[in-house]
C-alpha positions as CSV (number, residue, x, y, z in Angstrom):
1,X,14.7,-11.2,-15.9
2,X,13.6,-8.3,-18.3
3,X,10.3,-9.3,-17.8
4,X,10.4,-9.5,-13.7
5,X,11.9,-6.0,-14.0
6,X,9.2,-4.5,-16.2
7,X,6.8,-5.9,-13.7
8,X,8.5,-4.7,-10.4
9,X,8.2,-1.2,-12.4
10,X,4.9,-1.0,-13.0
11,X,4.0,-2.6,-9.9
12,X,6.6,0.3,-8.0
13,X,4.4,3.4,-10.3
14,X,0.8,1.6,-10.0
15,X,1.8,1.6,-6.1
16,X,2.8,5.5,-6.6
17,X,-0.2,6.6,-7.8
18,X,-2.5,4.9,-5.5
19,X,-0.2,6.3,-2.7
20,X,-1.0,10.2,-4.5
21,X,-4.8,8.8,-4.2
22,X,-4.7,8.2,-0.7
23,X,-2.8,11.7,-0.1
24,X,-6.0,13.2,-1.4
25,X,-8.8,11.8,-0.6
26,X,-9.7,14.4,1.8
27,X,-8.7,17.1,-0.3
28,X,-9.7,16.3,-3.4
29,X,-11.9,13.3,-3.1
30,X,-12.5,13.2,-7.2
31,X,-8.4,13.5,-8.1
32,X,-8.0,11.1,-5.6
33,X,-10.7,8.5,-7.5
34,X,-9.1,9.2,-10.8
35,X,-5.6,8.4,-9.6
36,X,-7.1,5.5,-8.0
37,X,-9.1,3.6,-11.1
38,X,-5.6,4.7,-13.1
39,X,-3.6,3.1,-10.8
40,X,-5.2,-0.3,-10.8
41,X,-5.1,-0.3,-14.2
42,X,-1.4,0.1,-14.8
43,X,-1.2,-2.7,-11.9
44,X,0.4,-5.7,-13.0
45,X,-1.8,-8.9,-13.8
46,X,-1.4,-11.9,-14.1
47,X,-4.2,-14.7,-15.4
48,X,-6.6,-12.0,-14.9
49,X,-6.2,-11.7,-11.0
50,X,-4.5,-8.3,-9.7
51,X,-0.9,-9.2,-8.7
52,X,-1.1,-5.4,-6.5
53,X,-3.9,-5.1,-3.9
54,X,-2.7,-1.8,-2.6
55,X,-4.1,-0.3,-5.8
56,X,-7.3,-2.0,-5.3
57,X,-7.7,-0.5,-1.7
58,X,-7.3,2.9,-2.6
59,X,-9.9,2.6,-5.3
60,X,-11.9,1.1,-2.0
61,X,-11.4,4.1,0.0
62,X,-11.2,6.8,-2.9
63,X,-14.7,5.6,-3.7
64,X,-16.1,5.5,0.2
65,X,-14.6,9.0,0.9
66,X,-16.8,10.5,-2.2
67,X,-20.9,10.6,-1.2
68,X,-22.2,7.7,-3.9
69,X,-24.2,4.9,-4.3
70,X,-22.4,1.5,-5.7
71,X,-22.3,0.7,-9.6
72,X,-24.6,-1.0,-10.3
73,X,-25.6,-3.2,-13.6
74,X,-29.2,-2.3,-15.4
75,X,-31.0,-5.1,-12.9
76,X,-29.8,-3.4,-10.0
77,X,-27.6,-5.7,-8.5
78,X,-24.2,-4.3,-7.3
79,X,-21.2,-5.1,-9.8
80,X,-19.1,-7.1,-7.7
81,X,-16.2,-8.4,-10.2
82,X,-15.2,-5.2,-11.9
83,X,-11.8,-6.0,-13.4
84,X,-10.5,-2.4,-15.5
85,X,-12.3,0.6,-15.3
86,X,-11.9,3.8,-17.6
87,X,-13.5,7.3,-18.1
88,X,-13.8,9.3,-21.9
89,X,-12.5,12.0,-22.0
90,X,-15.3,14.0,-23.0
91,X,-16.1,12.9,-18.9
92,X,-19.7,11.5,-20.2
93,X,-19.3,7.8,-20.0
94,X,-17.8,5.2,-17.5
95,X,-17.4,1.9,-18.6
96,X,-16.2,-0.9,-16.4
97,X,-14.9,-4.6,-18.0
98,X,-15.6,-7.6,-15.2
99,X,-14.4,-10.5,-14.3
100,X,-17.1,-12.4,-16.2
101,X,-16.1,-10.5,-19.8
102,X,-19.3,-8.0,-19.4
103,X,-18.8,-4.4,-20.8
104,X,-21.1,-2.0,-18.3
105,X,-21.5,1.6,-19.4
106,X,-22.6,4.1,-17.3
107,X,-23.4,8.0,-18.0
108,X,-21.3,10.6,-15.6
109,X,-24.1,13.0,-16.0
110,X,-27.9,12.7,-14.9
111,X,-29.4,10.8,-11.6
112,X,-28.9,7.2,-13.2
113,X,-25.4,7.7,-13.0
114,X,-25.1,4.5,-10.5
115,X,-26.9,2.6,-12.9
116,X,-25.5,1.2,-15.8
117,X,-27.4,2.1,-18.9
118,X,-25.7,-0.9,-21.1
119,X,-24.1,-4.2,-20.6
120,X,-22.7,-5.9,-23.2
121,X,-21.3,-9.7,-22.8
122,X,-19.1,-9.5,-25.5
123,X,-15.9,-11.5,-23.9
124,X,-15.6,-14.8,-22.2
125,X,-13.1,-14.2,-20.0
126,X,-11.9,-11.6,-17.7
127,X,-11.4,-8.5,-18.9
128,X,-7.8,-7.1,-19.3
129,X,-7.7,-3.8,-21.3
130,X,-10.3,-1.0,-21.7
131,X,-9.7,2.1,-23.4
132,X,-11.3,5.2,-25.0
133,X,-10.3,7.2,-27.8
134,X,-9.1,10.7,-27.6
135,X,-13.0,12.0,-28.9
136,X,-15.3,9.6,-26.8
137,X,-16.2,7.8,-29.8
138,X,-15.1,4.4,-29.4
139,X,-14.5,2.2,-26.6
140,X,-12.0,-0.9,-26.8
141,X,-11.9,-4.0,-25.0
142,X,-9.6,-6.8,-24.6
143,X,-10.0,-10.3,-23.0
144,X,-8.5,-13.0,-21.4
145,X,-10.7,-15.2,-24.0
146,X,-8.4,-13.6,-27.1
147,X,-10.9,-11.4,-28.3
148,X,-11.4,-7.7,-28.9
149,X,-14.1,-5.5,-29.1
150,X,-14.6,-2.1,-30.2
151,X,-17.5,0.2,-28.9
152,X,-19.6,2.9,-30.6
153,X,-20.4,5.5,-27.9
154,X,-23.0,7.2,-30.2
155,X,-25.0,4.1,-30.6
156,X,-24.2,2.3,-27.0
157,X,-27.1,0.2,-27.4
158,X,-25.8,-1.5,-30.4
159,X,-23.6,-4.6,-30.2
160,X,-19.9,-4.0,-30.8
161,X,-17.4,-5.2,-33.2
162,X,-15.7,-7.9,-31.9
163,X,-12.8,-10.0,-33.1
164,X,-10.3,-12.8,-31.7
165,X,-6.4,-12.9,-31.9
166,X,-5.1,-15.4,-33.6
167,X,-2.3,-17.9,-32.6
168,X,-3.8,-17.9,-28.9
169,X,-2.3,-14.4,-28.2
170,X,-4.0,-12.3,-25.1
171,X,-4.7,-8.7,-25.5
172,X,-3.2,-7.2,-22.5
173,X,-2.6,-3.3,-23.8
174,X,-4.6,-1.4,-25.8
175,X,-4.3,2.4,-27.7
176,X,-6.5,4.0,-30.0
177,X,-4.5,6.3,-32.6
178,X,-4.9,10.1,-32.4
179,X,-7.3,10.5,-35.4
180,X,-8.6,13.9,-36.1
181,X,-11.7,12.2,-37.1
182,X,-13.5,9.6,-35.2
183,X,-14.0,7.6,-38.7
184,X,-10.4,7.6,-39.3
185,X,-9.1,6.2,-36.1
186,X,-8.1,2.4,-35.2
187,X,-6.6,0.2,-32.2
188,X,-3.4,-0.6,-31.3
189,X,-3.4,-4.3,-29.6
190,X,0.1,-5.4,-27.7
191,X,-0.4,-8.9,-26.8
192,X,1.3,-11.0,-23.8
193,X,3.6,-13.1,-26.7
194,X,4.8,-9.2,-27.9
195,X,3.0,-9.0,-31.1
196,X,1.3,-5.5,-31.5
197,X,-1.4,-5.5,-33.9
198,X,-3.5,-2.2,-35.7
199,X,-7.1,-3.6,-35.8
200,X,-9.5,-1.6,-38.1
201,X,-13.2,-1.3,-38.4
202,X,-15.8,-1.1,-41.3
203,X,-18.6,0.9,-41.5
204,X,-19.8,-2.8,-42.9
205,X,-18.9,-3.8,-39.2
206,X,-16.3,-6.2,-40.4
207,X,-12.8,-5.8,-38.7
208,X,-9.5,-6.3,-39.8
209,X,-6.2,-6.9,-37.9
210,X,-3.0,-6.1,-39.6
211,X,0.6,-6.9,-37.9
212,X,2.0,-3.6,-36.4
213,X,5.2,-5.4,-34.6
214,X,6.4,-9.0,-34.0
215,X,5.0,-11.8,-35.7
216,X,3.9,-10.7,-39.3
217,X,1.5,-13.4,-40.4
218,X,-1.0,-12.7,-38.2
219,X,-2.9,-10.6,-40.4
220,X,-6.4,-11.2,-41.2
């Protein structure tokens, strides 16, 4: 029951927000994209397949009422299966998770903007969480595949850490801690079985996950 509840609410504020979208996509065809790509990410899922698909249409329409050209991967095709979608911050990256468990990264700035400059097939699964830090810096990933991944903005081309949940638990929200440094920060990952766990990174690029809430021997 709680959890049909919690769902009906975020299904009743994803829906919200990509109502605001629609309200202005004439006026403010960029506010109306953001509240889009934010409101089908706080839509509910559900085995990886969107559960709301009024939040999917106006991402549709917020992107056909802005002049544009369609994402596309660094091969040229079009990027048909794009699962979560988020922006940093700083406004100089997009990165996009797909249904496949590809990373794409785009850069806002510059006339290769439609063209993803990196793809990384880190997951193997669909992608359900994608986050960036407060700074830019790092980029987080979860999967329906149990893994997680954490992304280096400064060195996009490089492969990211990447690490799987133990005890067959599914990454579903993610949060990066408010570090004042970049070095300093680390993940928050809330699973579907509600276990939160703090996963840390090396600068030997070795990771560590550490129970936050719930079960307390997953730690590794």
């Amino acid at each position: 029951v709680a959890a049909n509840a919690r769902e009906m609410a975020e299904t009743e504020f994803a829906n919200m927000l990509a109502s605001e979208s629609t309200r202005l996509r004439t006026e403010s065809p960029q506010s109306s994209l953001l509240l889009a790509v934010e409101a089908v990410n706080k839509s509910p899922s559900i085995a990886g397949s969107r559960t709301v698909t009024e939040t999917t249409l106006a991402l549709q329409q917020a992107l056909l009422a802005i002049p544009s050209t369609p994402l596309r991967g660094p091969d040229g095709k079009v990027i048909l299966d794009v699962q979560q979608l988020a922006i940093d911050p700083q406004q100089k990256w997009l990165a996009a998770g797909s249904r496949s468990g590809a990373i794409y990264l785009w850069p806002i700035a510059g006339d290769s903007a439609a063209v993803a400059k990196h793809v990384h097939p880190v997951h193997g699964g669909p992608v359900t969480g994608l986050v960036f830090d407060q700074s830019g810096h790092w980029l987080g990933s979860g999967s329906e595949d149990g893994t997680v991944a954490v992304f280096d903005t400064e060195t996009p081309e490089r492969p990211p850490i990447s690490i799987r949940l133990q005890g067959g638990s599914v990454p579903t929200v993610l949060a990066f801690y408010p570090a004042s440094e970049p070095e300093e920060s680390w993940l928050a990952v809330g699973s579907r079985d509600s276990v939160v766990q703090r996963l840390q990174w090396l600068a030997s690029g070795d990771a560590e996950l550490t129970a936050l809430l719930g079960d307390d021997s997953r730690s590794t």
